[in-house]
C-alpha positions as CSV (number, residue, x, y, z in Angstrom):
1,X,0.0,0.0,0.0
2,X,1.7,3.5,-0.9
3,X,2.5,6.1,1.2
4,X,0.1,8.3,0.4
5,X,-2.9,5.9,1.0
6,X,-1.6,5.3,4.5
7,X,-1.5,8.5,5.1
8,X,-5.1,9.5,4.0
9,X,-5.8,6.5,6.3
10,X,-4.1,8.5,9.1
11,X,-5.9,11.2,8.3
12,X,-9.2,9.7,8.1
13,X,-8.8,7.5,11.7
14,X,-7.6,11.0,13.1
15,X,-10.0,12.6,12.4
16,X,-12.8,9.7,13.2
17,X,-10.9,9.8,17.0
18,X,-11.5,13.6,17.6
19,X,-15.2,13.0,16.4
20,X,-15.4,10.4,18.7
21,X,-14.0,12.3,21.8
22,X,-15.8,15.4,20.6
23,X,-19.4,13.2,20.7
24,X,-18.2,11.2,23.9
25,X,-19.1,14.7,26.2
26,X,-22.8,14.1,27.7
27,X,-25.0,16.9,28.1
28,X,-24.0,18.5,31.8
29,X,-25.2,16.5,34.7
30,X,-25.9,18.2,37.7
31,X,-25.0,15.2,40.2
32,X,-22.1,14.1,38.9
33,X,-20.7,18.2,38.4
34,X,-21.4,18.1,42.7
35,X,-18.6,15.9,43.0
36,X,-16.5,17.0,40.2
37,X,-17.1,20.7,41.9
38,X,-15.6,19.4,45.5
39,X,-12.3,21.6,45.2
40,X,-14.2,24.7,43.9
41,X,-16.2,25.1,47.2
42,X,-13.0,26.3,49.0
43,X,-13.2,29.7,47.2
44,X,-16.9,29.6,45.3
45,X,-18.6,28.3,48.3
46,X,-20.9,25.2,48.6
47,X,-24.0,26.8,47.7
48,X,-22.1,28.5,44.9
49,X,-22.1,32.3,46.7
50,X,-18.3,33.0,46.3
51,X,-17.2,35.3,48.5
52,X,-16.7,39.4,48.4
53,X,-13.1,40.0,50.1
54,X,-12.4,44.1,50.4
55,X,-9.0,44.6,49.5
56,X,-8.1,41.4,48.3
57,X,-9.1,38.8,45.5
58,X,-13.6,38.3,45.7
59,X,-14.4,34.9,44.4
60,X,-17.4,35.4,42.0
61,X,-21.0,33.6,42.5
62,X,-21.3,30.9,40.2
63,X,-24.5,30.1,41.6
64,X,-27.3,30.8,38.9
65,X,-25.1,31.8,35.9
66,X,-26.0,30.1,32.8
67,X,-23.9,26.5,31.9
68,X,-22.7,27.8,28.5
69,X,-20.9,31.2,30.5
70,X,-19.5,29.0,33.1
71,X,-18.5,26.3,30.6
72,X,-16.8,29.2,28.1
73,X,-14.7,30.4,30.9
74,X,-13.4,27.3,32.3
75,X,-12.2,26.3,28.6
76,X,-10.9,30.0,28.2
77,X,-8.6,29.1,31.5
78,X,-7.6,25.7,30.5
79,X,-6.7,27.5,26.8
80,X,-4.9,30.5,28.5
81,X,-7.4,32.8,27.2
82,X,-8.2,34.2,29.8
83,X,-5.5,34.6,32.8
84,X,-5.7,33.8,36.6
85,X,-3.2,32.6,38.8
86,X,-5.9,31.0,41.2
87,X,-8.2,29.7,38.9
88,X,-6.3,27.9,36.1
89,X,-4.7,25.1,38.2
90,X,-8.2,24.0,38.9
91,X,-9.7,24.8,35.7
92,X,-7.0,22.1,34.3
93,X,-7.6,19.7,36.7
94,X,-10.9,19.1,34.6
95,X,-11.8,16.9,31.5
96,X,-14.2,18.2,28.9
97,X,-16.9,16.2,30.6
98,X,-16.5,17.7,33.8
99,X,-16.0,21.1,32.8
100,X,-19.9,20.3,31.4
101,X,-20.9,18.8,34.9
102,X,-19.6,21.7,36.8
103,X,-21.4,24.2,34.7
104,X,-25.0,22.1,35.0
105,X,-24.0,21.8,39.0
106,X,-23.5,25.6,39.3
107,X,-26.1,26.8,36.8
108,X,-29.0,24.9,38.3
109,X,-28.9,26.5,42.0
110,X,-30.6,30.2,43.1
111,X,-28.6,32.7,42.8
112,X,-27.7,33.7,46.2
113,X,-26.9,37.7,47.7
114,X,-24.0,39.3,46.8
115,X,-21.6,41.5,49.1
116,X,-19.7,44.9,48.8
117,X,-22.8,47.3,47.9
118,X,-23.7,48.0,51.6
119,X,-21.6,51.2,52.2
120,X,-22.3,52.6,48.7
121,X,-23.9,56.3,49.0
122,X,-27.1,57.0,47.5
123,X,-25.5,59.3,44.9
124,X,-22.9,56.1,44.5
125,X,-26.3,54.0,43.7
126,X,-27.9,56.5,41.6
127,X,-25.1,56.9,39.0
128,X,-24.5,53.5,39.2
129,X,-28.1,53.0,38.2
130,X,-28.0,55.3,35.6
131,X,-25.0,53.6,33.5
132,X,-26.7,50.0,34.2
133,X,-30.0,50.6,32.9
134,X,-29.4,53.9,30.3
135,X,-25.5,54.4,29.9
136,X,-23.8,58.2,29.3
137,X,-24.0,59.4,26.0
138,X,-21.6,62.3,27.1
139,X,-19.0,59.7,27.5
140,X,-20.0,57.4,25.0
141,X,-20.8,54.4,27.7
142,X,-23.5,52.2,26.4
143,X,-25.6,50.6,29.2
144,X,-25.0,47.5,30.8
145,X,-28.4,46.3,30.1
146,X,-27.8,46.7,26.1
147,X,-26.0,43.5,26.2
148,X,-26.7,41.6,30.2
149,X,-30.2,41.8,29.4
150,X,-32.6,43.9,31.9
151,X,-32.4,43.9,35.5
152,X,-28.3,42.2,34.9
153,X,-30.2,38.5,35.3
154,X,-28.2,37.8,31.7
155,X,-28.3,36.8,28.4
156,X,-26.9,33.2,26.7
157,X,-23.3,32.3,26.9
158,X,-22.1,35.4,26.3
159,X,-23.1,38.0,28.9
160,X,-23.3,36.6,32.4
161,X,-25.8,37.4,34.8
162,X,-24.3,40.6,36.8
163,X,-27.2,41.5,39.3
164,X,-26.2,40.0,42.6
165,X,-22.6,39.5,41.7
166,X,-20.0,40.5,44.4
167,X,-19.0,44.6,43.7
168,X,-15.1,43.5,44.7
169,X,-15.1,40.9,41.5
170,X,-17.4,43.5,39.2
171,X,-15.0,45.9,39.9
172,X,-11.4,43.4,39.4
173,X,-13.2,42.4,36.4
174,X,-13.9,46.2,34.9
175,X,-10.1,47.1,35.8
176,X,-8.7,44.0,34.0
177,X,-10.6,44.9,30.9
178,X,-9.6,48.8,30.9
179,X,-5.9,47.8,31.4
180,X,-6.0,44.9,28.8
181,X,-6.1,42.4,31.3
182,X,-9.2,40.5,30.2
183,X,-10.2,40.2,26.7
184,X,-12.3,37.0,26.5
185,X,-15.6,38.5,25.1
186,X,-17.2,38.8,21.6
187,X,-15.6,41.6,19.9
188,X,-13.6,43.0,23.3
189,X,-16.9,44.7,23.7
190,X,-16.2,45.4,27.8
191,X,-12.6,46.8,26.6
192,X,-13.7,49.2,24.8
193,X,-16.8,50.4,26.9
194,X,-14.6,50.1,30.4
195,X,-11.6,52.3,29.0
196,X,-14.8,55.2,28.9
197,X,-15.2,54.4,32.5
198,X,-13.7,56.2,35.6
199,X,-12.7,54.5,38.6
200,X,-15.7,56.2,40.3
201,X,-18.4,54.5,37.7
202,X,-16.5,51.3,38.0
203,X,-17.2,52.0,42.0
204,X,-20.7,53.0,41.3
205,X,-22.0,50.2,39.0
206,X,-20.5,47.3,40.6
207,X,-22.2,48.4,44.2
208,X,-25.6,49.3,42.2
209,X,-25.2,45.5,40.6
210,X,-24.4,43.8,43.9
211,X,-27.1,45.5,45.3
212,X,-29.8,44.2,43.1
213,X,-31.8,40.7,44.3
214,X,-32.9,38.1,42.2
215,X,-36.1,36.1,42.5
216,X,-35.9,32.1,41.3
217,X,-37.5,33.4,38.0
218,X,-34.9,35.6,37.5
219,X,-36.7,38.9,38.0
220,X,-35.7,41.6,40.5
């Protein structure tokens, strides 16, 4: 047999294995992602809350956010698209499988409160309110709702849920995207509309955002 016949055979049982890997991940399940999940709880929490931490490093709430978001980011770790010295040793201790299970775990509980918006003044909140749900034309920042849906509860894979996410993580998150430390989202949409932000809107919106509750339907 030549060569080149052996190789097209490569080829083709190549890519039949990668088709076969690719088909062998199950749709997320939620009791196997528990136990798959055990080394997450010592920053996200059991119940998936995270933590806020002033000053220091707030775990986010995984609790509530859609699989596909939780899912994208984990492989975005693993890949080095996105860059975290805490979370990437744990984001490559998973398969492909488990990376699903996690996301189905985390995705089906309620969302639980978020921390950091307590202090926040009432002129803090009301700007912060302002740039969630209408933006500043003057400075060219399009509202958060344009793209995380209304009330922050999120939209798909792509935009997270935001209302009742820790203000300390909002805000790390905000900063890393201004300074080009985060670019991990369709078009580096949050680049371009954090760079228009001062450090006092990223104060304002991230308490307004943790301050919000959300019901088990999602709502406020």
């Amino acid at each position: 047999m030549s060569k080149r016949i052996l190789g097209g055979l490569g080829l083709l049982l190549g890519a039949g294995l990668y088709a076969g890997n690719a088909l062998a991940v199950e749709p997320g399940d939620p009791e196997r992602g528990q136990a798959a999940a055990a080394t997450c709880t010592a920053c996200h929490q059991a119940n998936g809350s995270g933590m806020n931490v002033p000053k220091g490093e707030s775990w986010p709430r995984l609790a509530g956010l859609d699989a596909g978001y939780i899912e994208k980011q984990l492989h975005d770790f693993k890949a080095g698209r996105r860059q975290n010295a805490s979370m990437m040793p744990f984001a490559n201790m998973l398969n492909e499988q488990q990376i699903a299970d996690v996301a189905a775990y985390y995705s089906q509980m309620p969302v639980t409160p978020a921390g950091g918006g307590e202090s926040a003044s009432e002129a803090e909140l009301t700007r912060g309110e302002q740039l969630a749900n209408r933006g500043d034309w003057d400075q060219y920042i399009v509202s958060c709702k344009s793209c995380h849906g209304p009330g922050g509860t999120g939209v798909g894979s792509d935009f997270p849920g935001i209302a009742s996410q820790h203000a300390g993580y909002i805000r790390t998150q905000l900063h890393a995207w201004k300074n080009d430390e985060r670019s991990n989202d369709p078009q580096n949409l949050m680049g371009a509309i954090a760079k228009r932000m001062s450090d006092d809107d990223i104060e304002a919106v991230a308490a307004w955002y943790a301050s919000q509750t959300v019901s088990a339907e999602g709502e406020e």
